[in-house]
TORVEX-806840 format. One record per residue (C-alpha): x, y, z; residue in one letter. Coordinates in steps of 0.25 Angstrom, whole numbers, plus 2048, in hexadecimal, padded with zeros to 3 digits. Layout:
N
XYZA
...
This chain:
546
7CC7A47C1X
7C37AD7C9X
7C77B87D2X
7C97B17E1X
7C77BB7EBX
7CE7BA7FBX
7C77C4804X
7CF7C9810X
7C97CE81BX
7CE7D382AX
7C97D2838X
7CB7D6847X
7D47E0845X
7D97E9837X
7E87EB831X
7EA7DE834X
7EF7DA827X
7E57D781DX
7ED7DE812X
7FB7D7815X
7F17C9817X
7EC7CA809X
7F77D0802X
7FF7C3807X
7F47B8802X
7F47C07F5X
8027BF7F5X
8037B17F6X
7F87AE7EEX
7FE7B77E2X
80C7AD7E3X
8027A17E0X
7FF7A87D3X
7F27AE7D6X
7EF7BC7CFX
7EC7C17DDX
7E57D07DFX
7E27D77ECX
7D67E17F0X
7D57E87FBX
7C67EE801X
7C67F980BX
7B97FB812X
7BA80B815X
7B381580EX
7C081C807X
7BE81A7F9X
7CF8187FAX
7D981B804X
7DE8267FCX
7D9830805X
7DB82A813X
7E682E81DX
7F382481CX
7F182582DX
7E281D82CX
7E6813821X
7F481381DX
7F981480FX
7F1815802X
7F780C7F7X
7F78117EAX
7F58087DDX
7FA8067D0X
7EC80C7CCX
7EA8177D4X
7E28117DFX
7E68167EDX
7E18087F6X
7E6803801X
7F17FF808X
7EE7F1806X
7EF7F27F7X
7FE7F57FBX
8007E8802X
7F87E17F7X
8027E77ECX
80F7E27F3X
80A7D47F6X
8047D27E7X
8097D57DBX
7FD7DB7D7X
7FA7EA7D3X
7EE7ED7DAX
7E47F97D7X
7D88017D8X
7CF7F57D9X
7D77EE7E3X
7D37F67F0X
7C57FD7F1X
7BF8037FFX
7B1804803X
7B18127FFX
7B480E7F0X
7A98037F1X
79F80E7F6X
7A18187ECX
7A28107E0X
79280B7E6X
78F8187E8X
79481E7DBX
78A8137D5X
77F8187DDX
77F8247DAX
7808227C9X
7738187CCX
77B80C7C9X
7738057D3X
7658097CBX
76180E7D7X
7638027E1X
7658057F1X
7758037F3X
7797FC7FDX
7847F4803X
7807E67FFX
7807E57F2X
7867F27EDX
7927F57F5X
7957E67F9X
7957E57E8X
79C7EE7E5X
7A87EA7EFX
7A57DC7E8X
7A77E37DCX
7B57EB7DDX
7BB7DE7E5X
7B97D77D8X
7BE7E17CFX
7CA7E27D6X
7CD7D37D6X
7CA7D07C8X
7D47C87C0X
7DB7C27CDX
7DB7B47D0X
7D97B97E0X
7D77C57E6X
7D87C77F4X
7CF7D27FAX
7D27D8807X
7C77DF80FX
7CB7EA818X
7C77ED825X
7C37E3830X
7B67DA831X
7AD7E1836X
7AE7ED832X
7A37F482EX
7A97FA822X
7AE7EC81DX
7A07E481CX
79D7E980DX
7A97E380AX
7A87D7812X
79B7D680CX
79F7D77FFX
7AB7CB800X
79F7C2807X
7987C37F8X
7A27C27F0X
7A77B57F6X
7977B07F4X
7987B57E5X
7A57B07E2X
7A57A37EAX
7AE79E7F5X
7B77997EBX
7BC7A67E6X
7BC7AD7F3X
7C27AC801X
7C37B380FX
7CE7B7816X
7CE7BE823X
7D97C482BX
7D77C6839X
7E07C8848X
7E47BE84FX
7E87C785DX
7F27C1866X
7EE7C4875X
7FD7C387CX
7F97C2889X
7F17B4887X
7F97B187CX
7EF7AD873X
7EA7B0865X
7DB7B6865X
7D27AF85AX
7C57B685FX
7C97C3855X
7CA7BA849X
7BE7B184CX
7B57BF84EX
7B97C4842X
7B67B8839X
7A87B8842X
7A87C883BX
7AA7C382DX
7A37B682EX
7967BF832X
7967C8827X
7977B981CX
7A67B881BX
7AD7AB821X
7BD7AD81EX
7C37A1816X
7CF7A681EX
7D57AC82AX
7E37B482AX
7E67B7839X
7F17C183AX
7F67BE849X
8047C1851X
8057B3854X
8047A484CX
7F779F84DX
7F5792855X
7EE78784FX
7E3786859X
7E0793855X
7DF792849X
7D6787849X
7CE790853X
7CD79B84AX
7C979283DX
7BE78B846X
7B779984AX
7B77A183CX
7B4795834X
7C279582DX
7CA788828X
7D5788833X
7E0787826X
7DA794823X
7DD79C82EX
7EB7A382EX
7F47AE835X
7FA7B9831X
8077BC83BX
80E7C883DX
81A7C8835X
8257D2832X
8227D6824X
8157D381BX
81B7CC812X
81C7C081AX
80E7C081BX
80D7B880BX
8157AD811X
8107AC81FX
8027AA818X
8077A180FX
80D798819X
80379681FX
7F8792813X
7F179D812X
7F379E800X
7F078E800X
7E2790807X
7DF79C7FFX
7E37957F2X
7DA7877F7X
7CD78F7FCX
7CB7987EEX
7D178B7E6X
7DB7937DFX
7E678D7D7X
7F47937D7X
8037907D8X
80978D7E7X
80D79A7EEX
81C7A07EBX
81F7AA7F6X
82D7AA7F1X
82B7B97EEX
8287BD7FBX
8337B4803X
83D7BD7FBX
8357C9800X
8367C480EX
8447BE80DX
84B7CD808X
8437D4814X
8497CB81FX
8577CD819X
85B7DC816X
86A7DF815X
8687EE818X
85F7F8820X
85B80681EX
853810825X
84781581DX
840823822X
833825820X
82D833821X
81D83381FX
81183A827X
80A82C828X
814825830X
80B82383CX
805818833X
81081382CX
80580B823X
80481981BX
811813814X
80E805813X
812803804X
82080C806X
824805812X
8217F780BX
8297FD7FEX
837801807X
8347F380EX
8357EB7FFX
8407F57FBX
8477EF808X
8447E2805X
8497E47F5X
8547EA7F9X
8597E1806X
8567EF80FX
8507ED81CX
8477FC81AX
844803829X
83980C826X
839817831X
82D820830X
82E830833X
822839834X
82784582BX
81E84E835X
82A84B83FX
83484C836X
82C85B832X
82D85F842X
83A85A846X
84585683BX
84A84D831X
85484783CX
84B83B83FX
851838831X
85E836833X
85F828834X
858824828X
86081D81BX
854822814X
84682B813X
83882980CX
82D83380CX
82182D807X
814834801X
80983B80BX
7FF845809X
7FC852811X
80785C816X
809855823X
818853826X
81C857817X
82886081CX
82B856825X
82F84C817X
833858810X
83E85981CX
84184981AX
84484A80AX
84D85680EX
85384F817X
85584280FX
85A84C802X
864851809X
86A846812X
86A83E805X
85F83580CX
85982B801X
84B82F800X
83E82B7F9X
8328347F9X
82682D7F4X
81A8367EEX
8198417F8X
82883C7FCX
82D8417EFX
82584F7EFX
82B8537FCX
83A8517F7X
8358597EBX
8328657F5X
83D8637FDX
8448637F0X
83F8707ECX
83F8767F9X
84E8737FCX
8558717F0X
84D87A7E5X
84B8857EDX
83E8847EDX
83988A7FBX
82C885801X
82A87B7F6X
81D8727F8X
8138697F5X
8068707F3X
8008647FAX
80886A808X
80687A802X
7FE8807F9X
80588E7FAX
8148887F8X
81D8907EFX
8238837E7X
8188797E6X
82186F7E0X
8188627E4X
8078687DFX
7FB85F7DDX
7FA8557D5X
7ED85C7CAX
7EE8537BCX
7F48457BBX
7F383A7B2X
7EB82E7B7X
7F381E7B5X
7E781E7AAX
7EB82B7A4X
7E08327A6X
7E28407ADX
7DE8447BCX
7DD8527C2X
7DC8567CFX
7DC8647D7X
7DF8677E6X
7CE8667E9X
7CF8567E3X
7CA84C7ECX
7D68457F2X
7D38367F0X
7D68317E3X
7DC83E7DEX
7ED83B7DFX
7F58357D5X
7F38267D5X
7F881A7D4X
8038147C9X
80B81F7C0X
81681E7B6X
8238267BBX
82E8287B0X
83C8297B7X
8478317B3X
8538297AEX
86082C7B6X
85782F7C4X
8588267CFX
84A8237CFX
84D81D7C2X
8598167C6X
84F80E7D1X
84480D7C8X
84C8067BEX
84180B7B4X
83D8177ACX
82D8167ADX
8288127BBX
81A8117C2X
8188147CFX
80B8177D7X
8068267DAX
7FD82B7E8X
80083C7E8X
7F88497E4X
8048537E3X
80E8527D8X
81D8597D6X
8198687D0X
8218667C2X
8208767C1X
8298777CBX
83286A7CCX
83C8707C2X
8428777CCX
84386C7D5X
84B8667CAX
85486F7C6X
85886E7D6X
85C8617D6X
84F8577D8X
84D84C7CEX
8418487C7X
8438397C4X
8358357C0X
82883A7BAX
81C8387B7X
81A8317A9X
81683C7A2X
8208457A8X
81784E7B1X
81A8497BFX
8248487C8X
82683B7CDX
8348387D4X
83E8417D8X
84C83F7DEX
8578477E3X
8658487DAX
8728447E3X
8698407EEX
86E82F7F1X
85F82B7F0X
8538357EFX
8478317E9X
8388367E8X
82C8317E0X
81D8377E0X
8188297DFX
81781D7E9X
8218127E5X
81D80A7F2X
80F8057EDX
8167FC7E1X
8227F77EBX
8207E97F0X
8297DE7F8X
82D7D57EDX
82F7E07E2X
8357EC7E9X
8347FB7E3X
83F8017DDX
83F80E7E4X
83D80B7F2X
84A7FF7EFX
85180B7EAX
84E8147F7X
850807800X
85F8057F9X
8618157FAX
85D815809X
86880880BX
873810806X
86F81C80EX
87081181AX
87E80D819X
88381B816X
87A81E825X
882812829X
891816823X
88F82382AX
């Protein structure tokens, strides 16, 4: 059968939940049977998110192939059973150079480029290369209509559903419904305005998802439907609820999958949701709690972490744990103790970049080391407990990343210079290298060390996980790390890097180089962060018993 597609568009306002919207559909969709894949387009001019600040637009999630996309891809990966990739998320910027790069080669035998056709094909393009061998794909358009930096885009989804036919193609739009208190009315106008937007550039929703506070009344919905041209049965909400993954089984109770499945003519099994009524059914029914410190230099936009808290939220619900995620700016914790600590069954640092607050997390794994805090460093997590390690414990004074000083005496944690890539081919870099595109990306096998705890949670000798960092461990000077006590329990494949570390007689202390959160979802749970999770329990009743 040929490639569906389902375009998901936003209006009135943004971050109103496009991505959790499509993820859902596609969720409910993949339980009917259908080999579902998800795209996600980003009208700025990045050619990735890989250089932008975490402040402006949140995490980067890294894939099994070494793209670094949006955060989107995150919430596509843990609604879907679905490895996406490269050719799942693409940005204006990517769409330009690639047109520009044949410009320049004379691709074009010497044709003036322009928007329409070049750039509005090449979108065309790249949508369809991502969605090939899928029975649907649902493509999710960022930004608002209207924007200005969205109408290439717009105007490529407009042809395609011309070429392909209407059979294989179908709008969705998301858009505000605001509640004004004070009359106690829900407001239409927004909705109808920006259907009127979309309708003016040649795209008339099949569709309408109205994400509101409130249950929509029927006269209002037969309002809506009578002035944006949509089937009344085709208009929907989206309410606020306590978790997102409710949001496949509040759409599905409504019809929303059954008028999918009848406007593309698709044939598949009824929906089983079973999966994620168990999901839902261990979240509202923990038998424990803990209290899980977070100490990052983002945590003004706690969307910097998106994945890792997601991962300790499956952990919880894998392991009947209700996970408090208290966030701590390690700045603070740099200027005025590790004190605000003390409460805490356990402590994560997460990855970062930059020098900002560094001593205030190598002050946190000290304080975790010695109190016997459980404690999970992840990527730049882990080389700080190596410092602290080599600083405290080896002797090593002053010992640094040269990332935070070039001129330190024990460079124990050095730039990364010659990798392998997943495809084996080798890739150098030097301290002048551009910074997009130039870390350690995406999946890599990790050889445990048997007897090590972190081989005791794996369960497994040979694992994958997902890389995102430019500095690496300096095996010239590791030995002597050793030799002091720290524990090297997983390298690289062929030996050469250092991958987790944990602490010997410490109740639960653990680091790794690479990012475990970005292969964690609800249903399947992830090892490590159920082993942290079951660590920080323990912690919590001794907190208790004393």
């Amino acid at each position: 059968m040929a490639t569906k597609y389902i375009f998901i568009t936003g209006g009135v306002v943004s971050s109103l939940g496009k991505g959790i919207a499509s993820a859902s559909l596609a969720s409910i969709l993949e339980s009917r049977g259908l080999n579902v894949t998800m795209l996600k387009l980003d009208p700025y001019i990045n050619v990735d998110p890989g250089t932008m600040s975490p402040f402006q637009h949140g995490e980067v999630f890294v894939t099994n192939d070494g793209a670094e996309t949006d955060l989107d891809l995150g919430h596509y990966e843990r609604f879907i059973r679905q490895h996406l990739g490269k050719k799942n998320n693409f940005t204006a910027g990517r769409v330009y150079e690639n047109v520009i790069e044949r410009e320049r080669r004379g691709d074009y035998l010497g044709a003036t480029v322009q928007i329409i056709p070049h750039i509005t094909n090449e979108i065309k393009e790249l949508a369809q290369a991502g969605a090939q061998g899928a029975d649907v794909a649902l493509v999710e358009i960022g930004g608002t209509a209207g924007d200005i930096e969205s109408l290439p885009f717009m105007e490529a989804i407009r042809q395609m559903s011309l070429e392909l036919g209407r059979d294989n193609t179908l709008f969705v739009h998301l858009t505000l419904l605001p509640y004004i208190k004070v009359a106690g009315e829900l407001k239409t106008k927004p909705t109808q305005h920006s259907v009127k937007e979309l309708r003016s550039i040649g795209i008339q929703p099949d569709i309408l998802i109205c994400r509101s506070e409130h249950p929509l009344p029927e006269a209002e919905r037969a309002k809506i439907a009578l002035f944006t041209n949509v089937a009344s049965d085709s208009v929907f909400t989206s309410l606020d609820v306590d978790t997102i993954y409710k949001v496949p089984r509040a759409l599905h109770e409504q019809g929303l999958d059954e008028v999918v499945v009848k406007k593309l003519n698709l044939e598949c099994k009824p929906t089983d949701l079973s999966e994620w009524d168990r999901v839902i059914e261990k979240l509202n029914t923990p038998t424990s709690s803990v209290d899980i410190a977070m100490v990052g230099k983002y945590i003004d936009l706690t969307e910097a972490y998106k994945s890792l808290s997601e991962a300790l939220l499956h952990a919880g619900i894998n392991t009947s744990t209700k996970v408090n995620i208290h966030y701590f700016d390690s700045e603070e914790i740099e200027t005025n103790g590790t004190d605000c600590l003390r409460e805490m069954s356990a402590i994560l640092v997460p990855g970062g970049f930059g020098n900002r607050g560094v001593e205030g997390k190598i002050a946190t794994v000290q304080y975790a080391r010695e109190n016997n805090i459980p404690y999970l460093g992840i990527c730049l997590g882990m080389q700080v407990a190596v410092i602290e390690y080599a600083r405290n414990v080896a002797g090593m004074t002053n010992a640094n990343s040269t990332e935070f000083n070039q001129d330190t005496p024990y460079p124990i944690v050095g730039l990364i210079t010659e990798w392998q890539d997943e495809d084996g081919s080798t890739q150098t870099r030097d301290k002048d290298s551009d910074l997009g595109g130039t870390m350690r990306l995406g999946g890599q096998e990790c050889r445990l060390v048997e007897g090590t705890l972190s081989k005791s949670v794996y369960g497994e000798s040979v694992i994958t996980e997902r890389h995102r960092h430019r500095y690496e461990v300096n095996n010239t000077l590791i030995e002597k790390v050793q030799e002091a006590g720290l524990v090297i329990s997983g390298k690289s494949i062929d030996g050469t890097l250092v991958e987790m570390i944990e602490v010997k007689g410490h109740p639960w202390f653990v680091a790794c180089q690479f990012h475990p959160e970005f292969t964690s979802t609800p249903r399947d749970g992830h090892p490590l962060f159920e082993g942290f999770v079951n660590a920080a329990n323990e912690a919590h009743n001794l907190i208790l018993s004393s």
